[in-house]
Each structure stands twice: as structure tokens, then as C-alpha cells.
PyMOL Python script that loads the backbone (N, CA, C, O; Angstrom):
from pymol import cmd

cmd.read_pdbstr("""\
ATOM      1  N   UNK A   1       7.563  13.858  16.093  1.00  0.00           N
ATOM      2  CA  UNK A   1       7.028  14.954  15.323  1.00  0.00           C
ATOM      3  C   UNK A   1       5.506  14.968  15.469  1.00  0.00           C
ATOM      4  O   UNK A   1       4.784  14.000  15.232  1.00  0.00           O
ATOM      5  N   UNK A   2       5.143  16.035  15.839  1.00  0.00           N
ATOM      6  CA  UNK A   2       3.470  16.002  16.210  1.00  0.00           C
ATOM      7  C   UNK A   2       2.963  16.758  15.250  1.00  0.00           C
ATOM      8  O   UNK A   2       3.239  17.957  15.243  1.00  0.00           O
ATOM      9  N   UNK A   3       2.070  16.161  14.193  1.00  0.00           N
ATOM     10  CA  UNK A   3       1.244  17.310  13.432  1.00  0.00           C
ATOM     11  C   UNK A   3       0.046  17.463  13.472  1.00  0.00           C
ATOM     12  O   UNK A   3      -0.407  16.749  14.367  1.00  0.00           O
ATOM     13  N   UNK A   4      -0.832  18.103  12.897  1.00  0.00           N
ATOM     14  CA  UNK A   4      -2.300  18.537  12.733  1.00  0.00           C
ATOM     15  C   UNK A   4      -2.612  18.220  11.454  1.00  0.00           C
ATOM     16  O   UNK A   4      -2.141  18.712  10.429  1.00  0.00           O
ATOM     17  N   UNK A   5      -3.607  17.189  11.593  1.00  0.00           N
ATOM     18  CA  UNK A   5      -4.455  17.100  10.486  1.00  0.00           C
ATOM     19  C   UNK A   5      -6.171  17.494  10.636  1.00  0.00           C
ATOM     20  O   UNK A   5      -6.728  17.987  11.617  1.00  0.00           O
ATOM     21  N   UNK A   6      -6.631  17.193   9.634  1.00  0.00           N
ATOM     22  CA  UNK A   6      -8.182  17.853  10.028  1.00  0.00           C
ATOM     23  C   UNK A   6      -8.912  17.080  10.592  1.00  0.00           C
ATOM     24  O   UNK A   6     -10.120  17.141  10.819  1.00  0.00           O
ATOM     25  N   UNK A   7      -7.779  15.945  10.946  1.00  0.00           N
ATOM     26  CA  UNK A   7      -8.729  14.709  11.886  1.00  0.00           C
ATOM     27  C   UNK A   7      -8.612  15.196  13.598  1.00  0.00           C
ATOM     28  O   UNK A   7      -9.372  14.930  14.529  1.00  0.00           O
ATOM     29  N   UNK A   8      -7.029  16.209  13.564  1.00  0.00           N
ATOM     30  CA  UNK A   8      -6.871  16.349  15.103  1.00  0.00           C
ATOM     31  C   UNK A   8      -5.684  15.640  15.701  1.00  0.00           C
ATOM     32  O   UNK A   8      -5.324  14.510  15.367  1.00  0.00           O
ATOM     33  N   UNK A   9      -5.195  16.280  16.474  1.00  0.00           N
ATOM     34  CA  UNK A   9      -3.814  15.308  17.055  1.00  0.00           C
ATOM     35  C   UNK A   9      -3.866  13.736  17.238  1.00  0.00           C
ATOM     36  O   UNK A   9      -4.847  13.198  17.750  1.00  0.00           O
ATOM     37  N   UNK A  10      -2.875  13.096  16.840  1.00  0.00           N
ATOM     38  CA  UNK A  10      -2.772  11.617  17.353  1.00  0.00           C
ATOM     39  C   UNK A  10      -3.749  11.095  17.059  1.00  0.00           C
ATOM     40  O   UNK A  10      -4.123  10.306  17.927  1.00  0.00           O
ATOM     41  N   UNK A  11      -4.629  11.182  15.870  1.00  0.00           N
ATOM     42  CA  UNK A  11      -5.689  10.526  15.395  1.00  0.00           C
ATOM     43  C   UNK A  11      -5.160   9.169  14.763  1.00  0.00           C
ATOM     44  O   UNK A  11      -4.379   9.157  13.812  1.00  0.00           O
ATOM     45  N   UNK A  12      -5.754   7.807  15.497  1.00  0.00           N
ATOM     46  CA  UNK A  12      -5.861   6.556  15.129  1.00  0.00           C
ATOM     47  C   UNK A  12      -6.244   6.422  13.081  1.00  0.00           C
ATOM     48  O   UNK A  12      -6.182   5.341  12.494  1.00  0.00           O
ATOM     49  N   UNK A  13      -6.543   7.530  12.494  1.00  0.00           N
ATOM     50  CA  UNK A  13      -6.642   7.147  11.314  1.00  0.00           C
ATOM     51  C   UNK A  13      -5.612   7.766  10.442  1.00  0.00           C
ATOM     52  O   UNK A  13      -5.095   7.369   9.397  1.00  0.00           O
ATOM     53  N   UNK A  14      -5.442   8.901  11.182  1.00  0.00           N
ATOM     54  CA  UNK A  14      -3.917   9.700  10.404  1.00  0.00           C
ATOM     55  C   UNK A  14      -2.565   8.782  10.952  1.00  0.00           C
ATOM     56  O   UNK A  14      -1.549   9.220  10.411  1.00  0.00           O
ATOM     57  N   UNK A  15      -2.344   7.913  11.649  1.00  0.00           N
ATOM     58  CA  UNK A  15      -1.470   6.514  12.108  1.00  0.00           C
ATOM     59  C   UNK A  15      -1.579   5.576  10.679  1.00  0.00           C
ATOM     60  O   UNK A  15      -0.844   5.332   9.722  1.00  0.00           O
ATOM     61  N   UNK A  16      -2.826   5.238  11.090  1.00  0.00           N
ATOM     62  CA  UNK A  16      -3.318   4.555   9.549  1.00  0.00           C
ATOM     63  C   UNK A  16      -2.651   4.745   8.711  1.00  0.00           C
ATOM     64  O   UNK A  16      -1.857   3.944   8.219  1.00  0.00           O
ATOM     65  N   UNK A  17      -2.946   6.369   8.239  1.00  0.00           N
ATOM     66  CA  UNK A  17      -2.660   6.343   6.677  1.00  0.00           C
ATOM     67  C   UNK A  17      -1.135   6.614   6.477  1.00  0.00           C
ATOM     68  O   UNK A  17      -0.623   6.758   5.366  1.00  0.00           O
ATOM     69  N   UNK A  18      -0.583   6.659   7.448  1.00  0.00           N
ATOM     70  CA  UNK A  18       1.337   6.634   7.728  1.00  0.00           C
ATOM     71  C   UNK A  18       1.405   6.144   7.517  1.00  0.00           C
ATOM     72  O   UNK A  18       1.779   6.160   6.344  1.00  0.00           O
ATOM     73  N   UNK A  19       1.154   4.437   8.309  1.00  0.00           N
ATOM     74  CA  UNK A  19       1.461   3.423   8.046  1.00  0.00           C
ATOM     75  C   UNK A  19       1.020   2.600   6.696  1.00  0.00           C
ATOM     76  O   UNK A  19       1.768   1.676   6.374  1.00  0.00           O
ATOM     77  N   UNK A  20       0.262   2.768   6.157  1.00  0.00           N
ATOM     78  CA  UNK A  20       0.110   2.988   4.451  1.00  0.00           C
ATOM     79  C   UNK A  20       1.401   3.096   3.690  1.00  0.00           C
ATOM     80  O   UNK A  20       2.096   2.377   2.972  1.00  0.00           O
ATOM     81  N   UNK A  21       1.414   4.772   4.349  1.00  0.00           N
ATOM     82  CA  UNK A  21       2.117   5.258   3.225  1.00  0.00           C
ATOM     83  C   UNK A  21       3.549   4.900   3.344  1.00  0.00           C
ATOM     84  O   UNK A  21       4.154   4.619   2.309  1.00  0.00           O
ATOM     85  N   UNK A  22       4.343   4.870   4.820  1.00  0.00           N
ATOM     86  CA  UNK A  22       5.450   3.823   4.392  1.00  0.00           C
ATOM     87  C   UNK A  22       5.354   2.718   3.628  1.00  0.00           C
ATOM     88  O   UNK A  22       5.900   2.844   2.532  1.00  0.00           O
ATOM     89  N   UNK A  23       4.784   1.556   3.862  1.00  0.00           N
ATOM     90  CA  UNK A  23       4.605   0.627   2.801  1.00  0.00           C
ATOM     91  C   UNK A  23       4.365   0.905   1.602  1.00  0.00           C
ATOM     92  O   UNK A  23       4.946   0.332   0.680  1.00  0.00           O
ATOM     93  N   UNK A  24       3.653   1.643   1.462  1.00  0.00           N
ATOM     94  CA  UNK A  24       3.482   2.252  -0.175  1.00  0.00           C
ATOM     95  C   UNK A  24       5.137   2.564  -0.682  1.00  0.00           C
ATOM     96  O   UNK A  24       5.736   2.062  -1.633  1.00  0.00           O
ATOM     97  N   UNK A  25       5.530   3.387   0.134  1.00  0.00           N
ATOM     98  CA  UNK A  25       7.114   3.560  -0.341  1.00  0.00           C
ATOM     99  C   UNK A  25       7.953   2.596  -0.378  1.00  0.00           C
ATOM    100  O   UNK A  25       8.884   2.550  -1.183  1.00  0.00           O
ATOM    101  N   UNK A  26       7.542   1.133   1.086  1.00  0.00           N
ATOM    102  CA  UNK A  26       8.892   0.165   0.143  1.00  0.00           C
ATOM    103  C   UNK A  26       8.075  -0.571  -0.871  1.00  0.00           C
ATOM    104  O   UNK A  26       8.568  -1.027  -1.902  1.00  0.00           O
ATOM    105  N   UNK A  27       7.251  -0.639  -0.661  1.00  0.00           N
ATOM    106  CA  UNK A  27       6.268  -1.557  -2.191  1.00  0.00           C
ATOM    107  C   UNK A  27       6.964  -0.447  -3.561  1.00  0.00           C
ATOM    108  O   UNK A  27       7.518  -1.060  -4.473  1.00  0.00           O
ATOM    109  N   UNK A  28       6.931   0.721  -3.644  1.00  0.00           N
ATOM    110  CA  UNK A  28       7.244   1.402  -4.894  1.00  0.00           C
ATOM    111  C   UNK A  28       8.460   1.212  -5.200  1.00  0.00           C
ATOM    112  O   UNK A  28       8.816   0.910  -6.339  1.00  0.00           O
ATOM    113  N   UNK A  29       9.671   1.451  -3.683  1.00  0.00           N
ATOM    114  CA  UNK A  29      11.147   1.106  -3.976  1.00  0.00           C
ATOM    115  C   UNK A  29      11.210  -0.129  -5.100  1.00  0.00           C
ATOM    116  O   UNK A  29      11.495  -0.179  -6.296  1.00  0.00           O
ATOM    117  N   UNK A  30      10.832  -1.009  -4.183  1.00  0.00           N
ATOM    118  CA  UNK A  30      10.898  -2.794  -4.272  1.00  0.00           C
ATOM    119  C   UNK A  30      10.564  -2.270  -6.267  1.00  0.00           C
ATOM    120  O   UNK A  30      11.404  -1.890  -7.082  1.00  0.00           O
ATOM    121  N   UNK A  31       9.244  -2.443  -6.439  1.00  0.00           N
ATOM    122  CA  UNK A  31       9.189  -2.472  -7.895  1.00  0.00           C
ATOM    123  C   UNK A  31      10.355  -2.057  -8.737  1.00  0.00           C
ATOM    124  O   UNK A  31      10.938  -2.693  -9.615  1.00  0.00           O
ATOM    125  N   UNK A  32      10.657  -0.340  -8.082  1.00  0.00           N
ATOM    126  CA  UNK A  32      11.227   0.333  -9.335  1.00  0.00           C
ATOM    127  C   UNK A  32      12.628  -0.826  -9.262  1.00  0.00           C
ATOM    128  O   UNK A  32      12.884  -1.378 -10.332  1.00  0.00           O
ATOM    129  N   UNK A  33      13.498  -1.186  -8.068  1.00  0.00           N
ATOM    130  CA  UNK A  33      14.825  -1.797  -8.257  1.00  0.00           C
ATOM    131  C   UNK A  33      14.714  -3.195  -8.741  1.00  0.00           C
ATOM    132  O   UNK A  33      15.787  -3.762  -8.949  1.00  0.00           O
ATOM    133  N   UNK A  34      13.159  -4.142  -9.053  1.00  0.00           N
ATOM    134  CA  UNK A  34      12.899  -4.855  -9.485  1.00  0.00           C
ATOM    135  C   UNK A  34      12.725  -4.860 -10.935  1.00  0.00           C
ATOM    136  O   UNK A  34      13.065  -5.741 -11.726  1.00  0.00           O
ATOM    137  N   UNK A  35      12.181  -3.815 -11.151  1.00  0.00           N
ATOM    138  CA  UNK A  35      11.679  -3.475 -12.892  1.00  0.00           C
ATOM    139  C   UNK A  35      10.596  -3.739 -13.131  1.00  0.00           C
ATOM    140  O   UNK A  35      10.696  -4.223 -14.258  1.00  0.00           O
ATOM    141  N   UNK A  36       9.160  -3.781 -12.755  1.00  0.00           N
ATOM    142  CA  UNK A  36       8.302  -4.200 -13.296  1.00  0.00           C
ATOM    143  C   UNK A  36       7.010  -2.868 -12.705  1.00  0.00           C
ATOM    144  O   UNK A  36       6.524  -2.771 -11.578  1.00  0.00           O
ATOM    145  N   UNK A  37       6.756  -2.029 -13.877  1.00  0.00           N
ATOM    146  CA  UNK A  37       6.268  -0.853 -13.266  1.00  0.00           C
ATOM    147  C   UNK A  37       4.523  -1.473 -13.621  1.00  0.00           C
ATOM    148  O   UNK A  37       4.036  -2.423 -14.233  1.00  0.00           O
ATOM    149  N   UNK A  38       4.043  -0.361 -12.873  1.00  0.00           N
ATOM    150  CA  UNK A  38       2.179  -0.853 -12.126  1.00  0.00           C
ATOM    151  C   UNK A  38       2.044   0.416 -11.974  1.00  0.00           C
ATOM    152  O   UNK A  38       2.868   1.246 -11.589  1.00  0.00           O
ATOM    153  N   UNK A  39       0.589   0.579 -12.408  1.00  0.00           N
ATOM    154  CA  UNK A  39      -0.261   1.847 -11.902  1.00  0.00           C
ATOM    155  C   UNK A  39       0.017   2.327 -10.747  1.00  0.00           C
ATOM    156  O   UNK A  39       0.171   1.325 -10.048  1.00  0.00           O
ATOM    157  N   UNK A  40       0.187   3.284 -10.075  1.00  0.00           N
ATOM    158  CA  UNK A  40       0.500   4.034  -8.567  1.00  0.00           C
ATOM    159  C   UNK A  40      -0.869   3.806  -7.786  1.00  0.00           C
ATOM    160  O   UNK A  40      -0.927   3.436  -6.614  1.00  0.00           O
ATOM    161  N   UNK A  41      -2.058   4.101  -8.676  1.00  0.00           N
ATOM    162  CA  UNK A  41      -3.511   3.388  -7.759  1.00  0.00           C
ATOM    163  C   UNK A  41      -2.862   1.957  -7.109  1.00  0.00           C
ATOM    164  O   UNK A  41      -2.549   1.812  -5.927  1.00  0.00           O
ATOM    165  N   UNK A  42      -2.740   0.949  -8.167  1.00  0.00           N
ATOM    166  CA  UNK A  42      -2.273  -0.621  -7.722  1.00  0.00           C
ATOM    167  C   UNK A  42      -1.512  -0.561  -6.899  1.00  0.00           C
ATOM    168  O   UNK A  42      -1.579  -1.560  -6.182  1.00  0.00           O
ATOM    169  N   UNK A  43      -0.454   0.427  -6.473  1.00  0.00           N
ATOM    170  CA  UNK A  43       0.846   0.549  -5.574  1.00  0.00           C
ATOM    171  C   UNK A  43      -0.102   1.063  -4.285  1.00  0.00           C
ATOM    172  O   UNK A  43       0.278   0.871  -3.130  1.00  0.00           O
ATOM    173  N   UNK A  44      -1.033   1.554  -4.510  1.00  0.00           N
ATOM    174  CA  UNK A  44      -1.912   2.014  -3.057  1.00  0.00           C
ATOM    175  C   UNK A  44      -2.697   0.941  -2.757  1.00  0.00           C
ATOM    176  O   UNK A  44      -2.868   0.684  -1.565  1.00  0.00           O
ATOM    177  N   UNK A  45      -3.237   0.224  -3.639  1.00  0.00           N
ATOM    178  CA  UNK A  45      -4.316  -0.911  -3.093  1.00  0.00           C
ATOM    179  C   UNK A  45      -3.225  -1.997  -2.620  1.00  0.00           C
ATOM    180  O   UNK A  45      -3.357  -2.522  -1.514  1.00  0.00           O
ATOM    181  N   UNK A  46      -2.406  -2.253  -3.260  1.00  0.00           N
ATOM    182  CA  UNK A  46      -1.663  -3.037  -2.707  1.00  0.00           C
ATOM    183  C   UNK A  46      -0.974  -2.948  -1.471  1.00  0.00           C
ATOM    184  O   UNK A  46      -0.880  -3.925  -0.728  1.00  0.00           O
ATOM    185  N   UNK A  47      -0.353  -1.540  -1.128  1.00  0.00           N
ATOM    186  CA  UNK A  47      -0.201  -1.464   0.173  1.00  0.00           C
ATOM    187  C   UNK A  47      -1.315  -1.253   1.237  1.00  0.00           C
ATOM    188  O   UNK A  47      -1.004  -1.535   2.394  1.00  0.00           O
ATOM    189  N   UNK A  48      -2.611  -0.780   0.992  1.00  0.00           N
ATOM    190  CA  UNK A  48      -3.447  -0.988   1.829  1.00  0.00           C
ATOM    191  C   UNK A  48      -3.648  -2.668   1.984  1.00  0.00           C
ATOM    192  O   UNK A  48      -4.106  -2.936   3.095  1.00  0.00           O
ATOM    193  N   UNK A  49      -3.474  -3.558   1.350  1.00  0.00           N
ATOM    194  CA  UNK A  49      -4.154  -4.618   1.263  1.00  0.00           C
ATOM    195  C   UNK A  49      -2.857  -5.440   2.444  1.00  0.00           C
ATOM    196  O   UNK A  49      -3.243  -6.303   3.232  1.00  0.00           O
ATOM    197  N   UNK A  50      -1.456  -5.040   2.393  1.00  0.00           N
ATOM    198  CA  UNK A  50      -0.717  -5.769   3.178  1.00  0.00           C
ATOM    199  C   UNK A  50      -0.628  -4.974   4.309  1.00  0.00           C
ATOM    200  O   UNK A  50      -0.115  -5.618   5.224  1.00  0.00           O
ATOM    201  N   UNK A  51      -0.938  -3.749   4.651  1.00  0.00           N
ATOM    202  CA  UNK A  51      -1.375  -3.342   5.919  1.00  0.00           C
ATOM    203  C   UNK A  51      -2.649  -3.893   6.458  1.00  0.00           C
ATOM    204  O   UNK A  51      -3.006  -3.589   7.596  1.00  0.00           O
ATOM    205  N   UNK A  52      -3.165  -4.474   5.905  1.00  0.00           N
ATOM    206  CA  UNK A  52      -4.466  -4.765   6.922  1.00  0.00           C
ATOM    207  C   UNK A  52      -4.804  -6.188   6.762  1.00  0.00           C
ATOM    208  O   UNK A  52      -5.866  -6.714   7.095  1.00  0.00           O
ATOM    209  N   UNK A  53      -3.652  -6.827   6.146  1.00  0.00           N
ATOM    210  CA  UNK A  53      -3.510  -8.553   5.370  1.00  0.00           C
ATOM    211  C   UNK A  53      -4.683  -8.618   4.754  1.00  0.00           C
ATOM    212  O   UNK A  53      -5.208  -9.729   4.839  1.00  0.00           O
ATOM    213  N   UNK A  54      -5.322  -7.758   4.119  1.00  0.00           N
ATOM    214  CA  UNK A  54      -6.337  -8.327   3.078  1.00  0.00           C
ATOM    215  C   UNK A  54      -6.006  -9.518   1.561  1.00  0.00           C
ATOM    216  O   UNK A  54      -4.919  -9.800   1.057  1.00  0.00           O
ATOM    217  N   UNK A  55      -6.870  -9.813   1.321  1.00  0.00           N
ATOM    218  CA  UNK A  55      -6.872 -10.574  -0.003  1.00  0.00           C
ATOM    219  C   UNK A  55      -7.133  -9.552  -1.380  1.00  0.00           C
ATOM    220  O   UNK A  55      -8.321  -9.239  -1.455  1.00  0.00           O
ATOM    221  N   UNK A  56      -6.573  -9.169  -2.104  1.00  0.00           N
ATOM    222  CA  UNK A  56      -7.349  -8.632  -3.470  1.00  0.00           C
ATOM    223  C   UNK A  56      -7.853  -9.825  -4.187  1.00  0.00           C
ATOM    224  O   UNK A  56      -7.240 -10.854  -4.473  1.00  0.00           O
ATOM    225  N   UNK A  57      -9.233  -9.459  -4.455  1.00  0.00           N
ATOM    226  CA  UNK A  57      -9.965 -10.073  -4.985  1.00  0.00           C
ATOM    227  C   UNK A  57     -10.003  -9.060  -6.535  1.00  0.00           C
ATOM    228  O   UNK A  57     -10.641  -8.027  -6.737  1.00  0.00           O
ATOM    229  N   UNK A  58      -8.943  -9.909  -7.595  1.00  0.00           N
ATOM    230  CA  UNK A  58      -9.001  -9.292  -9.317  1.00  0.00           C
ATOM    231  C   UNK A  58      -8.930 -10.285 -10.035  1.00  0.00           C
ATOM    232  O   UNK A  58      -8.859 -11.483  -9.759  1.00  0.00           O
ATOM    233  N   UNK A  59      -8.958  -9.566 -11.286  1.00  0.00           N
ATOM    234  CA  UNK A  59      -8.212 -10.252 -12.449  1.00  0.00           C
ATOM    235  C   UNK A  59      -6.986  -9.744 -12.793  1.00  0.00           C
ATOM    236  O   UNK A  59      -6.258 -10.383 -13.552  1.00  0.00           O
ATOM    237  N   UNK A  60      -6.630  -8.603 -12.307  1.00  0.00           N
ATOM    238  CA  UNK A  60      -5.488  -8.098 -12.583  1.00  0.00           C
ATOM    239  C   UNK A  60      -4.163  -8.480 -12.875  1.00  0.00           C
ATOM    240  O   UNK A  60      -3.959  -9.534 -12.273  1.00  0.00           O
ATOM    241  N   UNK A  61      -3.370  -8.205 -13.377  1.00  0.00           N
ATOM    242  CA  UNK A  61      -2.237  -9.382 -13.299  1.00  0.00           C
ATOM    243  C   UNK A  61      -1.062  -8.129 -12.376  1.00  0.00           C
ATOM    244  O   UNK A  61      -0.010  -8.477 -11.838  1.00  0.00           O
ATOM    245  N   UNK A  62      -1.496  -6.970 -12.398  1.00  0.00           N
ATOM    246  CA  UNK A  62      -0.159  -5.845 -11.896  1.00  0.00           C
ATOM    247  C   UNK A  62      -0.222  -6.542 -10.242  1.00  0.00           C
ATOM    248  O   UNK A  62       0.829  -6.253  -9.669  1.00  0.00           O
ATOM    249  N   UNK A  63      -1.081  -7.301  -9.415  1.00  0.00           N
ATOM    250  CA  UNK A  63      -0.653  -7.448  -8.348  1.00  0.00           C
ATOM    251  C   UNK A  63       0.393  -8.659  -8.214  1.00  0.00           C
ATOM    252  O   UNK A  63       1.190  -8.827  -7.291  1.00  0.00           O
ATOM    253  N   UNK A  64       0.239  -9.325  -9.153  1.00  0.00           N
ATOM    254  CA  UNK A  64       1.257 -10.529  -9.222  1.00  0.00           C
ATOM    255  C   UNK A  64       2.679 -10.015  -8.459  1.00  0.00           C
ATOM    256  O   UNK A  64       3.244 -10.243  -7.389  1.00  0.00           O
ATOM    257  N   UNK A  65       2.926  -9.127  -9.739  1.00  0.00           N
ATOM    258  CA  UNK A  65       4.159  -8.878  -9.143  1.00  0.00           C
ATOM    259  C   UNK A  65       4.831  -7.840  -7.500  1.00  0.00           C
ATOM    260  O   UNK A  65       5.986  -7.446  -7.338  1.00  0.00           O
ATOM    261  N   UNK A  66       3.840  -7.685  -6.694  1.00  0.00           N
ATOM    262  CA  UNK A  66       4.023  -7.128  -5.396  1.00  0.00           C
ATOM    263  C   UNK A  66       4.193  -8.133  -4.648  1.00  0.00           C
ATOM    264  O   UNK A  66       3.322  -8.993  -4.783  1.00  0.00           O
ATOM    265  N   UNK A  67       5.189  -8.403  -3.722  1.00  0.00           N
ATOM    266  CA  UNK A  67       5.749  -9.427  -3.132  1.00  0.00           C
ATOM    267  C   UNK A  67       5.026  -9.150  -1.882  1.00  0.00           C
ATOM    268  O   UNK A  67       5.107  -8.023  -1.395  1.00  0.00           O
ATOM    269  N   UNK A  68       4.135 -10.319  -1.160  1.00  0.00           N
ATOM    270  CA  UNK A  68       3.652 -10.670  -0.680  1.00  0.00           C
ATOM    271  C   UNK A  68       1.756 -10.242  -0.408  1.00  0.00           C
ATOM    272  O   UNK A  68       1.069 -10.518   0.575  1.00  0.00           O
ATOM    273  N   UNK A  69       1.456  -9.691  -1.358  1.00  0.00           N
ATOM    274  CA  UNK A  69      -0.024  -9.670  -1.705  1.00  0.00           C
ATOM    275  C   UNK A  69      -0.037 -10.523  -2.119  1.00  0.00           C
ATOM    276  O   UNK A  69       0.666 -11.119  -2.936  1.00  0.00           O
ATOM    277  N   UNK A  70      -1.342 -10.808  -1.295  1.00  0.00           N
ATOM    278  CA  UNK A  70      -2.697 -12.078  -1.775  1.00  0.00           C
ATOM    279  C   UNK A  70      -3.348 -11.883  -2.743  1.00  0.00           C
ATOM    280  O   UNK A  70      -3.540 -10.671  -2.640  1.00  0.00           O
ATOM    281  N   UNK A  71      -3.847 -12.194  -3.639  1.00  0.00           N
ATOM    282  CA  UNK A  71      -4.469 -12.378  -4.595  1.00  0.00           C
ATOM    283  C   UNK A  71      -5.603 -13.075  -4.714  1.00  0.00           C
ATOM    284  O   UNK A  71      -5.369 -13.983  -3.916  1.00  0.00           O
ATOM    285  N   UNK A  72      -6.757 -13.312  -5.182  1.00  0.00           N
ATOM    286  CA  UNK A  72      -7.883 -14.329  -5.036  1.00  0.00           C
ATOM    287  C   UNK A  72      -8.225 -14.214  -6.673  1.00  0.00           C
ATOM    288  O   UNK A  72      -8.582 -13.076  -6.981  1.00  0.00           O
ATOM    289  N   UNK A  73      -8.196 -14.916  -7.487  1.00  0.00           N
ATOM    290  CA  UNK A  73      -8.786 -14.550  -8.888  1.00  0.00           C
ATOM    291  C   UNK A  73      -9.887 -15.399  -9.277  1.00  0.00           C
ATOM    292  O   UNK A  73     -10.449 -15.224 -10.358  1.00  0.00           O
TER     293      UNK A  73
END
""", "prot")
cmd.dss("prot")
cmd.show_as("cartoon", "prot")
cmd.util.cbc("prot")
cmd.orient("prot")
């Protein structure tokens, strides 16, 4: 499926933010069939953070429960 964004065909950052946003969707699945609901921001930082293996650096406690984010507190 080829689309147009305002970045332009086959843009390396509209890939990006796909690949985000699947993860964002099994990170949201995962919670809701888990039970433990989190801000939808936290459901985005968190999937940015395991797309690009970052560390979150919080105090937060909503990343605890996303299975396999890093955490640094």
C-alpha cells in the first residue's frame, strides 16, 4: 500500500512512525487483556522507547507495567 504523507513517498520517517504505531497497538492490546490501564501519552512513550530500545528515565510507576520497557528511576 503506497501512501502520501506531507513528508512524500517512502519517507524513512513516515516508516518510523508505522513502526511506532504498531507497537503502540500491541503495547495497548497487551495492557487492556492484562488489566492495568495507563495514560495513552505513556502508551506512546513507551512504544517509542521499545522501538528505538531507549531507557525511560521517570518516576513514574505507569511504565512498570509495559512489558519490556526499561526504566531508569
Amino acid at each position: 500500500m503506497t501512501s502520501i504523507t506531507i513528508h512524500g513517498l517512502n519517507d524513512p520517517l513516515d516508516r518510523f512512525i508505522r513502526e511506532i504505531a504498531e507497537i503502540f497497538g500491541t503495547v495497548k492490546n497487551s495492557l487492556k487483556l492484562a488489566g492495568p490501564h495507563i495514560p495513552i501519552n505513556d502508551v506512546w512513550i513507551a512504544s517509542h522507547a521499545l522501538e528505538t530500545g531507549s531507557v525511560n528515565v521517570t518516576y513514574d510507576k505507569h511504565f512498570d507495567v509495559v512489558p519490556g520497557v526499561r526504566v531508569w528511576k
